[in-house]
C-alpha atoms as a printed R data frame, in Angstrom:
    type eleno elety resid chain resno       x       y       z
1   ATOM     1    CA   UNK     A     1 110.122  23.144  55.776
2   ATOM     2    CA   UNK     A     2 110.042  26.857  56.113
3   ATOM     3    CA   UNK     A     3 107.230  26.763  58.421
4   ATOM     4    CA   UNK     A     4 108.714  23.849  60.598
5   ATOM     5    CA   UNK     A     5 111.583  26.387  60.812
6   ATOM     6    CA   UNK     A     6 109.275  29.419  61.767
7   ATOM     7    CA   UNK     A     7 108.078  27.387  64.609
8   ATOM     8    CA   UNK     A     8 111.486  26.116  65.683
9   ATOM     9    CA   UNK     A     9 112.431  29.739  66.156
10  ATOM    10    CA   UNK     A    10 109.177  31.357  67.368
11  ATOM    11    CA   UNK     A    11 109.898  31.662  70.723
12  ATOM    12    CA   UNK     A    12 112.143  34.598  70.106
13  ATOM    13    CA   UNK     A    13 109.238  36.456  69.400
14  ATOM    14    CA   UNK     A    14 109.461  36.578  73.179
15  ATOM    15    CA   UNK     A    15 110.467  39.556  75.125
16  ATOM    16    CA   UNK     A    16 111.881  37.856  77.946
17  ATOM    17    CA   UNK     A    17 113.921  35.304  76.259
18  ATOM    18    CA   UNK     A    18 115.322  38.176  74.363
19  ATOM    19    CA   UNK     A    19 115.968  40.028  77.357
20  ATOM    20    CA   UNK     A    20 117.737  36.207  78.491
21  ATOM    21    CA   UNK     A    21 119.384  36.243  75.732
22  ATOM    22    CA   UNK     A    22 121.250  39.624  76.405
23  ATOM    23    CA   UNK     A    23 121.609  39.633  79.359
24  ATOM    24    CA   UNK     A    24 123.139  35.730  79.258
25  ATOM    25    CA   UNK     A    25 125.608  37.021  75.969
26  ATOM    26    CA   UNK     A    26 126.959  39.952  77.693
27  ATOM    27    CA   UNK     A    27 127.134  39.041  81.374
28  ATOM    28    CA   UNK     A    28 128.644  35.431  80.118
29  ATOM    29    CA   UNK     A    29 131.196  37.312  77.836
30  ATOM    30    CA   UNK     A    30 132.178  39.483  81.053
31  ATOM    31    CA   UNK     A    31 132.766  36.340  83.079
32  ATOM    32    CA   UNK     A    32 134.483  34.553  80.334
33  ATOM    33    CA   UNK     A    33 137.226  37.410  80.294
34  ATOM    34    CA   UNK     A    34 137.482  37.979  84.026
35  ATOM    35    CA   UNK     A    35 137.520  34.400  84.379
36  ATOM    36    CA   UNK     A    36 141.213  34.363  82.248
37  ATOM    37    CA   UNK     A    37 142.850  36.408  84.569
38  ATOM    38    CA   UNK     A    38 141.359  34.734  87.774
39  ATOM    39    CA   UNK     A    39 142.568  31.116  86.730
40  ATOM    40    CA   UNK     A    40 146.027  32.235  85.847
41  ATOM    41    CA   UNK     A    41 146.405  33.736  88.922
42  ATOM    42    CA   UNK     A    42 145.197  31.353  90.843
43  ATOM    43    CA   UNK     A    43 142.521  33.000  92.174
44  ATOM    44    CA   UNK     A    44 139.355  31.167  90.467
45  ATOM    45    CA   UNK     A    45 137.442  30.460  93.141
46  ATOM    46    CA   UNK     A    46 137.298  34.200  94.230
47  ATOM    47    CA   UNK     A    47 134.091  34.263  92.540
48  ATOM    48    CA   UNK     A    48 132.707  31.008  94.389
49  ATOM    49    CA   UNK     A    49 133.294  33.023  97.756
50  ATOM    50    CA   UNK     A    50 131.941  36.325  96.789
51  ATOM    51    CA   UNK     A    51 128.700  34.565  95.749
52  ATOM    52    CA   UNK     A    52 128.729  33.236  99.669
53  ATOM    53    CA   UNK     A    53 129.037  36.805 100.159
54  ATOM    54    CA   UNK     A    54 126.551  38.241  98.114
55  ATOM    55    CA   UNK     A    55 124.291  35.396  99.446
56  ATOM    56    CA   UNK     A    56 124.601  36.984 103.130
57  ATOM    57    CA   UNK     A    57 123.911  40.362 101.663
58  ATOM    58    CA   UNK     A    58 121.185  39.711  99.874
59  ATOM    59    CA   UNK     A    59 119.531  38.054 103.006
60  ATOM    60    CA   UNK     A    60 120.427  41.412 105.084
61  ATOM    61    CA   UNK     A    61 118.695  43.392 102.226
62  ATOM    62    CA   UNK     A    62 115.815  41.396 103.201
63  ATOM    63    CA   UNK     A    63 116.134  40.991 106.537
64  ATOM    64    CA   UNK     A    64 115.894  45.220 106.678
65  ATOM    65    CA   UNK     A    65 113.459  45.219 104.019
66  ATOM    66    CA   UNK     A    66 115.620  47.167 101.332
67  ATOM    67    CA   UNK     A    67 116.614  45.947  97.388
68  ATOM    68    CA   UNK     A    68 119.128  42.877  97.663
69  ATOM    69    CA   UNK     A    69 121.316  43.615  94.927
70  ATOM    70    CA   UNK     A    70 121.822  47.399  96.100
71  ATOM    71    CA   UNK     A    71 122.636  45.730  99.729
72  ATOM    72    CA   UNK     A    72 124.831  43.451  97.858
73  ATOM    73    CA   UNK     A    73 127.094  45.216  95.680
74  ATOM    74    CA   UNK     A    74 129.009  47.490  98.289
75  ATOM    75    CA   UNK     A    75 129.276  44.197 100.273
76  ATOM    76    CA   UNK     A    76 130.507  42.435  97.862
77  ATOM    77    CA   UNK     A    77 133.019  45.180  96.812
78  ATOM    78    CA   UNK     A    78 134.361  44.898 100.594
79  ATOM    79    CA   UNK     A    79 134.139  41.675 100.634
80  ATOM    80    CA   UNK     A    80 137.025  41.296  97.304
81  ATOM    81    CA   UNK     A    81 139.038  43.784  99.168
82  ATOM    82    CA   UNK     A    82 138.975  42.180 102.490
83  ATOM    83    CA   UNK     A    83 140.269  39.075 100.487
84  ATOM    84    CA   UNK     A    84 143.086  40.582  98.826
85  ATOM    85    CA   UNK     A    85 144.037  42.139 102.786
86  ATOM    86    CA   UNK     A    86 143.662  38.773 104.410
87  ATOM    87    CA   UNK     A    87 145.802  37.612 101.343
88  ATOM    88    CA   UNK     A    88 148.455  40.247 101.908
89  ATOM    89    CA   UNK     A    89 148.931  40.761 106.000
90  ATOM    90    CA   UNK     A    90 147.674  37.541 107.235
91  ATOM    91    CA   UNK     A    91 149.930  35.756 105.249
92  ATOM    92    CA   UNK     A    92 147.126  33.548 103.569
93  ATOM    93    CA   UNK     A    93 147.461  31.606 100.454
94  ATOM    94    CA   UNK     A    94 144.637  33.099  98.281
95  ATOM    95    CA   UNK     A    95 142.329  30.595  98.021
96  ATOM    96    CA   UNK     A    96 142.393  30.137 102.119
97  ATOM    97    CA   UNK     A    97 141.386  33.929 102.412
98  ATOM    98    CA   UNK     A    98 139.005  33.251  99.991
99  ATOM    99    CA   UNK     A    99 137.188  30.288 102.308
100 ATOM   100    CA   UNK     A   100 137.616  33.122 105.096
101 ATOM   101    CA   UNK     A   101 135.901  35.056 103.704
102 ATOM   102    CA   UNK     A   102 133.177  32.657 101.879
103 ATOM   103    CA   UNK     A   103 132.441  31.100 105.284
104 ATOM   104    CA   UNK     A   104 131.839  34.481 107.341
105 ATOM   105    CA   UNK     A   105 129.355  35.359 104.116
106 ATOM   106    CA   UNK     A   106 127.544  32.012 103.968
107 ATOM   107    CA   UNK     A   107 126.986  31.637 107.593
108 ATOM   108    CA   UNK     A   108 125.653  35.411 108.155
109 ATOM   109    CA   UNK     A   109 123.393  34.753 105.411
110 ATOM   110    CA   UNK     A   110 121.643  31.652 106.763
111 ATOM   111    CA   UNK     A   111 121.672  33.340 110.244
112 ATOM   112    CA   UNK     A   112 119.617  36.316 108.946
113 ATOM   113    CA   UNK     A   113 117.653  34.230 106.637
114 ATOM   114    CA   UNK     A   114 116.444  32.326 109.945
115 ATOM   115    CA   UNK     A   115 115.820  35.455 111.652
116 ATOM   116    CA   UNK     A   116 113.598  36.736 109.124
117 ATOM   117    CA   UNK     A   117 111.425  33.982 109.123
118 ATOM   118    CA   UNK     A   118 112.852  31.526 106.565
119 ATOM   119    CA   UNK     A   119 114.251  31.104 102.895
120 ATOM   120    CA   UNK     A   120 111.668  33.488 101.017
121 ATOM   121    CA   UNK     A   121 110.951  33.220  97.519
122 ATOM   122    CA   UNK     A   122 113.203  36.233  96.745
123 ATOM   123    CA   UNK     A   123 116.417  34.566  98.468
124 ATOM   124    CA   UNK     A   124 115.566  30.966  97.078
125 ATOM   125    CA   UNK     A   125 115.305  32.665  93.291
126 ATOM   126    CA   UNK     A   126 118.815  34.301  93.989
127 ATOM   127    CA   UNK     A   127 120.391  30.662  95.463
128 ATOM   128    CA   UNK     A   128 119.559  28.800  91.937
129 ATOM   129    CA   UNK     A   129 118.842  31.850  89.554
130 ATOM   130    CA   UNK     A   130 116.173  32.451  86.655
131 ATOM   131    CA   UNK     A   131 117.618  34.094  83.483
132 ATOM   132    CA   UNK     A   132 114.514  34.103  82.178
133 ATOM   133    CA   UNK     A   133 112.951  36.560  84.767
134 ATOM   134    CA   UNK     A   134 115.531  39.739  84.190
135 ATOM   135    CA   UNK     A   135 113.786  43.113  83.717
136 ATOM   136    CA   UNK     A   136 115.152  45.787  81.110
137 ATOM   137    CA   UNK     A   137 117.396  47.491  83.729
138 ATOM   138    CA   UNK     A   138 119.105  44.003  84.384
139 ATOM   139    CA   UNK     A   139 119.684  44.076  81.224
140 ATOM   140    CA   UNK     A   140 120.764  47.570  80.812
141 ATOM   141    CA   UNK     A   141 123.171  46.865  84.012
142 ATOM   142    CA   UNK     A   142 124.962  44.051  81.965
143 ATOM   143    CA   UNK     A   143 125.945  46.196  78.859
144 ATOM   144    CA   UNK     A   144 127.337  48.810  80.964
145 ATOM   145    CA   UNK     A   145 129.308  46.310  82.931
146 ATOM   146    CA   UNK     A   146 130.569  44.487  79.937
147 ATOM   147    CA   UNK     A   147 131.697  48.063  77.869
148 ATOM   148    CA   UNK     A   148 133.311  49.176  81.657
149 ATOM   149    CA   UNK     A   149 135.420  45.710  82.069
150 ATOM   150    CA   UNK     A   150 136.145  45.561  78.233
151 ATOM   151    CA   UNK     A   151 137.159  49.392  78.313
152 ATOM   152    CA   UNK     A   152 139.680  48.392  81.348
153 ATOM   153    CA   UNK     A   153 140.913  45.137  79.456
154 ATOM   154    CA   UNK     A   154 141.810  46.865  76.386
155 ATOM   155    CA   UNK     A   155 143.711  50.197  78.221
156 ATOM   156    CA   UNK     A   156 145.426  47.800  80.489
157 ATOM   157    CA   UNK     A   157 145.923  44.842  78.534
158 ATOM   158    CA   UNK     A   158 149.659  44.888  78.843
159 ATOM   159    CA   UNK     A   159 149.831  45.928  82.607
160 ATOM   160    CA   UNK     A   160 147.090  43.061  83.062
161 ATOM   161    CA   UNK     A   161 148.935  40.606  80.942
162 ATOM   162    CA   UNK     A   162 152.342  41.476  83.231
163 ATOM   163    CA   UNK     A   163 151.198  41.438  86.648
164 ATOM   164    CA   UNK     A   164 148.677  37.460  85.361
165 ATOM   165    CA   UNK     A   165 151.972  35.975  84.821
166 ATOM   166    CA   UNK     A   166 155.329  37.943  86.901
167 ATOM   167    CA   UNK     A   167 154.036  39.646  89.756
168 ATOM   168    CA   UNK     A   168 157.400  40.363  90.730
169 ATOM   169    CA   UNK     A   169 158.430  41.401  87.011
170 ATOM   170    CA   UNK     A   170 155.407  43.648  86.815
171 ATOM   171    CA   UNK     A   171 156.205  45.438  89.985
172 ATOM   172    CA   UNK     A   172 159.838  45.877  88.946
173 ATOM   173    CA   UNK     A   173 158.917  47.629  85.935
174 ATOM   174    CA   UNK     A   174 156.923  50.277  87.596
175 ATOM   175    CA   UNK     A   175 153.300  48.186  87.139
176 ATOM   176    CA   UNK     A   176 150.951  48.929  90.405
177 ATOM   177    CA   UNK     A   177 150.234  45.796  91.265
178 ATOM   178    CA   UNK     A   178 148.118  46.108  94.722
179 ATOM   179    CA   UNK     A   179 145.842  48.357  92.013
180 ATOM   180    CA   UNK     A   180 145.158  46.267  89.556
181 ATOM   181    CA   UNK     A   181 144.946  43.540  92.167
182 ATOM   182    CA   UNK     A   182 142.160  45.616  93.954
183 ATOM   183    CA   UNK     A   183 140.122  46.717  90.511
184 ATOM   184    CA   UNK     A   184 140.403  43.080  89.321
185 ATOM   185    CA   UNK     A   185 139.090  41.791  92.498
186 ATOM   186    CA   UNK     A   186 136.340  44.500  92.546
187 ATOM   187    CA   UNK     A   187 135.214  43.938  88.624
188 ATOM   188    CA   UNK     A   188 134.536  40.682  89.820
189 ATOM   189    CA   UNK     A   189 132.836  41.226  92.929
190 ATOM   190    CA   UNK     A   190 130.535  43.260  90.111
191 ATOM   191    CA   UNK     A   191 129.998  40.591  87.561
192 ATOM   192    CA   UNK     A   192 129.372  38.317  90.762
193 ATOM   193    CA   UNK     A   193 126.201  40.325  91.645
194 ATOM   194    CA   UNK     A   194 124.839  40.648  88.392
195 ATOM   195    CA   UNK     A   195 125.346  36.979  87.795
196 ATOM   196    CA   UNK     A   196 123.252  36.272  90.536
197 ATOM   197    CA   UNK     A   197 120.342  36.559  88.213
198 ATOM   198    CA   UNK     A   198 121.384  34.371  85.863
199 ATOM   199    CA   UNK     A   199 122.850  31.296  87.609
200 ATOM   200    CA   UNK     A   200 122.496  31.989  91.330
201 ATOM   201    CA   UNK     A   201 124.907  31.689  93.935
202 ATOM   202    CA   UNK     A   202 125.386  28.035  93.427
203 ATOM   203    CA   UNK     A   203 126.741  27.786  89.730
204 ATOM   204    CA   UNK     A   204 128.262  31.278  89.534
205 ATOM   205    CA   UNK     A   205 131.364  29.798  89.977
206 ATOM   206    CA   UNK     A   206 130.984  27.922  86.592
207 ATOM   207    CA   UNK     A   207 130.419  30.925  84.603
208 ATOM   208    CA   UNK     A   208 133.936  32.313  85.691
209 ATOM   209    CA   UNK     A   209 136.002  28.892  85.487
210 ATOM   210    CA   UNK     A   210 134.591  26.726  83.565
211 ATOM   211    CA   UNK     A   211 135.257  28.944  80.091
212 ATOM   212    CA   UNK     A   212 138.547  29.277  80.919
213 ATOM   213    CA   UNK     A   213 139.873  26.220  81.462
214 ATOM   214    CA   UNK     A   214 137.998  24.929  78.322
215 ATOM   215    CA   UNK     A   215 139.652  27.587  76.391
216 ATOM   216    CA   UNK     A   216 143.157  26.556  78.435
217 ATOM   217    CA   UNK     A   217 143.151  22.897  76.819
218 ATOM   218    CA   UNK     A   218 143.113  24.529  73.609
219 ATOM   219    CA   UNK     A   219 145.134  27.904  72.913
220 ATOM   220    CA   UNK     A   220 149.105  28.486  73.592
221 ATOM   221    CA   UNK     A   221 148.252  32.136  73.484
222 ATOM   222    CA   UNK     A   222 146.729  34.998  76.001
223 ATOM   223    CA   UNK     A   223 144.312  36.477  73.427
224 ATOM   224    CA   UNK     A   224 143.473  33.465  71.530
225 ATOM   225    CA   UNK     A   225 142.590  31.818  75.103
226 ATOM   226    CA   UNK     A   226 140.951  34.713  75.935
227 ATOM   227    CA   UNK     A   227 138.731  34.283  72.360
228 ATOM   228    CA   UNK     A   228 138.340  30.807  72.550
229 ATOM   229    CA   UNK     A   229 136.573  31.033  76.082
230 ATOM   230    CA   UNK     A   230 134.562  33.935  74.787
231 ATOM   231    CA   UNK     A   231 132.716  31.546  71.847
232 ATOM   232    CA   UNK     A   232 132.663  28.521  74.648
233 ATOM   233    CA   UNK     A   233 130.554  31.251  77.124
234 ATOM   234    CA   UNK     A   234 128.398  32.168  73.763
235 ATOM   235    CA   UNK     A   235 127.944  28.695  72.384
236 ATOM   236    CA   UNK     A   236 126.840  27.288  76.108
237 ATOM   237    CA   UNK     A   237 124.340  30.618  76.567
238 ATOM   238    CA   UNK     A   238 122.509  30.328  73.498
239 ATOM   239    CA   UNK     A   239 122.124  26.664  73.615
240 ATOM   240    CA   UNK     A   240 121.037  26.460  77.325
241 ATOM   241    CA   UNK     A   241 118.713  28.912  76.960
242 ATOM   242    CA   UNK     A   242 117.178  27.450  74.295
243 ATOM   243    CA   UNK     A   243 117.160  23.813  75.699
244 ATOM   244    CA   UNK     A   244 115.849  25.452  78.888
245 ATOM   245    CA   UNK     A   245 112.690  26.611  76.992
246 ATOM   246    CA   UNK     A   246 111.669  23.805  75.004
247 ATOM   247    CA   UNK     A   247 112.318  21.466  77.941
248 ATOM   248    CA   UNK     A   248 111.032  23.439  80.566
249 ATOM   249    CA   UNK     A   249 114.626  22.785  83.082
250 ATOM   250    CA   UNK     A   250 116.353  25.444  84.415
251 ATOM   251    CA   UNK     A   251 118.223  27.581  82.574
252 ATOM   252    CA   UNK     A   252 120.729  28.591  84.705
253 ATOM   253    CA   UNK     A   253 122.126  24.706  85.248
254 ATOM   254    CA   UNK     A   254 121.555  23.956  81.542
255 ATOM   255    CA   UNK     A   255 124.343  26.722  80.800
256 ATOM   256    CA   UNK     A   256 126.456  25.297  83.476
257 ATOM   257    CA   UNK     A   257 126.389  21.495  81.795
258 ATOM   258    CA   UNK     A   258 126.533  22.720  78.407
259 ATOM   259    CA   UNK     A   259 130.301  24.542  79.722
260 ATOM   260    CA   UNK     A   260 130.919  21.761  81.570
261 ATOM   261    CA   UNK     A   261 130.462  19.477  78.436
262 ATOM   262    CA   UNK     A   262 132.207  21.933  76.652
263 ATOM   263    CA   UNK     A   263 134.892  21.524  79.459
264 ATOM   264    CA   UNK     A   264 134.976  17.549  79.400
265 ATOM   265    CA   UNK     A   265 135.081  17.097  75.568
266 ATOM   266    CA   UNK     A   266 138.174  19.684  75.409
267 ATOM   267    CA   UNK     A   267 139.786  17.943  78.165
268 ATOM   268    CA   UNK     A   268 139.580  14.383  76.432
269 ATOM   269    CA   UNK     A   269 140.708  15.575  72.874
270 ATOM   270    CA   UNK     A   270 143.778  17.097  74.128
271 ATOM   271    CA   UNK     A   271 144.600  14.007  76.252
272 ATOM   272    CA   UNK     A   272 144.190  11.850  73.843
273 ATOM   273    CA   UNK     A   273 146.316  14.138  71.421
274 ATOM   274    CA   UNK     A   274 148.421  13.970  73.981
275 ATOM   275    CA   UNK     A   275 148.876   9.626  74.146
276 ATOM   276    CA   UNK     A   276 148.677   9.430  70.701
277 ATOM   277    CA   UNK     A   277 152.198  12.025  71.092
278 ATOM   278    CA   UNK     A   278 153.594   9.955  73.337
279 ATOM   279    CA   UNK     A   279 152.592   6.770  71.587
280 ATOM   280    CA   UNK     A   280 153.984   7.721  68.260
281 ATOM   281    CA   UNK     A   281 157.794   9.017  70.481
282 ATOM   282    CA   UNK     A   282 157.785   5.879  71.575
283 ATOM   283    CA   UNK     A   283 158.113   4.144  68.532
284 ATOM   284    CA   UNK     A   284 160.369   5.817  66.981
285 ATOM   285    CA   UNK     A   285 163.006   5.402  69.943
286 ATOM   286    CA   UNK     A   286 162.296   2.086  69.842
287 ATOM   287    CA   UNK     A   287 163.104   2.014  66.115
288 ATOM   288    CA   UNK     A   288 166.317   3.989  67.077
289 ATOM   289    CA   UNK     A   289 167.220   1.693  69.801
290 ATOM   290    CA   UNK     A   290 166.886  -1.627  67.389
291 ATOM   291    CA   UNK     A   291 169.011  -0.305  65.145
292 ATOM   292    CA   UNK     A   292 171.728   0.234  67.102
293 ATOM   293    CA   UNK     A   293 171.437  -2.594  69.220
294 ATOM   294    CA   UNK     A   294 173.077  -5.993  68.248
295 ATOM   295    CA   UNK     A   295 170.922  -9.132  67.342
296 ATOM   296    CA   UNK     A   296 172.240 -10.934  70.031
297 ATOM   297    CA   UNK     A   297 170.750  -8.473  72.176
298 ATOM   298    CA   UNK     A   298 167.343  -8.696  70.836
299 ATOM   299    CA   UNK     A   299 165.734 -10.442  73.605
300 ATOM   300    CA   UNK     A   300 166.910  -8.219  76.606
301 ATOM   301    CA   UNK     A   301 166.036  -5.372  73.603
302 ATOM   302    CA   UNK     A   302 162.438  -6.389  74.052
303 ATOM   303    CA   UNK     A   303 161.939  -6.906  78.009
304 ATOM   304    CA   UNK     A   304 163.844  -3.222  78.207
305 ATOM   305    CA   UNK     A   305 161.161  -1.766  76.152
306 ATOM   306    CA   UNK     A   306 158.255  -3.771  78.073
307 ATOM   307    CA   UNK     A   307 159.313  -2.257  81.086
308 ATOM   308    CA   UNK     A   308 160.105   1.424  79.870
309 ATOM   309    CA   UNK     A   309 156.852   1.098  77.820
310 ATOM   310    CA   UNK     A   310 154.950   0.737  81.438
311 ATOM   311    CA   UNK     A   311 156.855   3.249  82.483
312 ATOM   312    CA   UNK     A   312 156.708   5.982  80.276
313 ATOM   313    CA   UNK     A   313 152.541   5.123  79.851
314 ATOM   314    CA   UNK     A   314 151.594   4.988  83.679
315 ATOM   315    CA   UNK     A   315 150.941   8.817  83.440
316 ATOM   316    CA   UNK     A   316 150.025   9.300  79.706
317 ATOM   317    CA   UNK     A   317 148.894  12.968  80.427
């Protein structure tokens, strides 16, 4: 038994999936919290379109021959300004500055990516990710990040909390909101980059929604949501990297389906917390109703409650 055991866990004996594993911990927990604030403002796909974004950077980092991710951050960091400005004077919803924005990004990238001669190995690795390829400075990099947007969480909280649910109220009470609009937007644009790594430009979306929204069907309150998306993130990054190693799939997508799952199962226990709510009201207005209507009644008693039976079930959720 013990040795079974020994074997099962052998693998992290292994320097890069310990590296994976924290660089996946840290950089998930920094999505996980950013991700809060993004889907309560509305602004969840922001990290979908800077990942367009940092996809045409990386490709001009190539295209002149430089590193991509130093091409790629101050891109990206214009990029989640330029959205919030689109946002504010062209009078853009923020998820149609966002596509602005995402489009302009995707279709430089491809552009240079044909000029230089192709998709190279580099920009393919960056499109779909490889956790299990990060060097000690990645990993390095994600600490810091996670300690700088933790430090800015926890001195802000309240201004944070404000501005996430009352713009207006925020900004009444002397709370700069265009600020902490701008270094939200630009911790993101951050994460984004570093993310790249992990899950590539095509599921770094996931890591910023996806825990969120799991941690939504649960929690009635800001922190607890904010903790419950947190162990989701953890629970999805140490299980897809190890089912990515034993079954040799990427381990990128694996930690994608695993929050997705995550996602799915949350979303079916509360609805069906939610019928069996409803279900359980319903009876006992029907009980009400019976005993205050007459016997002679009974019959149009029971067609009513057919019909409002129908009615009240056609959208259980």
């Amino acid at each position: 038994m013990t040795e079974s055991l020994g074997e099962v866990f052998s693998f992290l004996h292994y320097g890069f999936i310990q590296r994976a594993f924290v660089v996946g911990i840290f950089v998930g927990a920094t999505c996980a919290l950013l991700g809060v604030f993004l889907v309560l403002k509305k602004m969840s796909l922001i990290g979908d379109g800077l990942s367009h974004v940092s996809f045409g950077a990386v490709a001009l980092g190539l295209f002149w021959g430089a590193s991509p991710l130093f091409v790629a951050v101050p891109v990206v960091l214009v990029a989640s300004v330029a959205i919030l400005w689109i946002s504010k004077y062209a009078k853009l919803y923020g998820d149609a500055a966002i596509g602005v924005v995402s489009a302009i990004g995707i279709a430089f990238g491809v552009l240079l990516a044909s000029l230089s001669g192709g998709f190279t190995v580099d920009l393919l690795g960056l499109l779909f990710g490889n956790i299990l390829a990060v060097t000690t400075g990645e990993v390095i990099s994600s600490i810091i990040l996670f300690l700088l947007v933790s430090t800015v969480v926890i001195f802000l909280y309240w201004d944070l909390f404000s501005v996430t649910f009352d713009e207006e109220y925020a900004q009444s009470t002397g709370v700069r909101v265009e600020l902490l609009d701008m270094l939200l937007a630009v911790l993101t644009g951050i994460t984004v980059v570093l993310s790249l790594k992990i899950v590539g430009v095509m599921l770094v979306s996931a890591f910023l929604i996806l825990p969120a929204i799991t941690a939504l069907q649960f929690s009635r309150g800001f922190f607890n949501t904010i903790l419950i998306a947190e162990g989701a993130t953890l629970f999805s990054i140490l299980f897809g990297i190890t089912f990515s190693f034993f079954w040799n799939i990427p381990a990128g997508a694996t930690i994608a389906l695993f929050l997705a799952t995550l996602f799915v199962g949350s979303f079916l226990i509360k609805s069906f917390s939610r019928f069996s709510k409803n279900a359980r009201m319903l009876r006992e207005k029907r009980q009400l109703f019976e005993a205050k209507v007459p016997c002679v009644f009974e019959e149009k008693a029971d067609s009513f409650f057919v019909q409002m039976k129908e009615d009240f079930f056609f959208f259980p959720f």
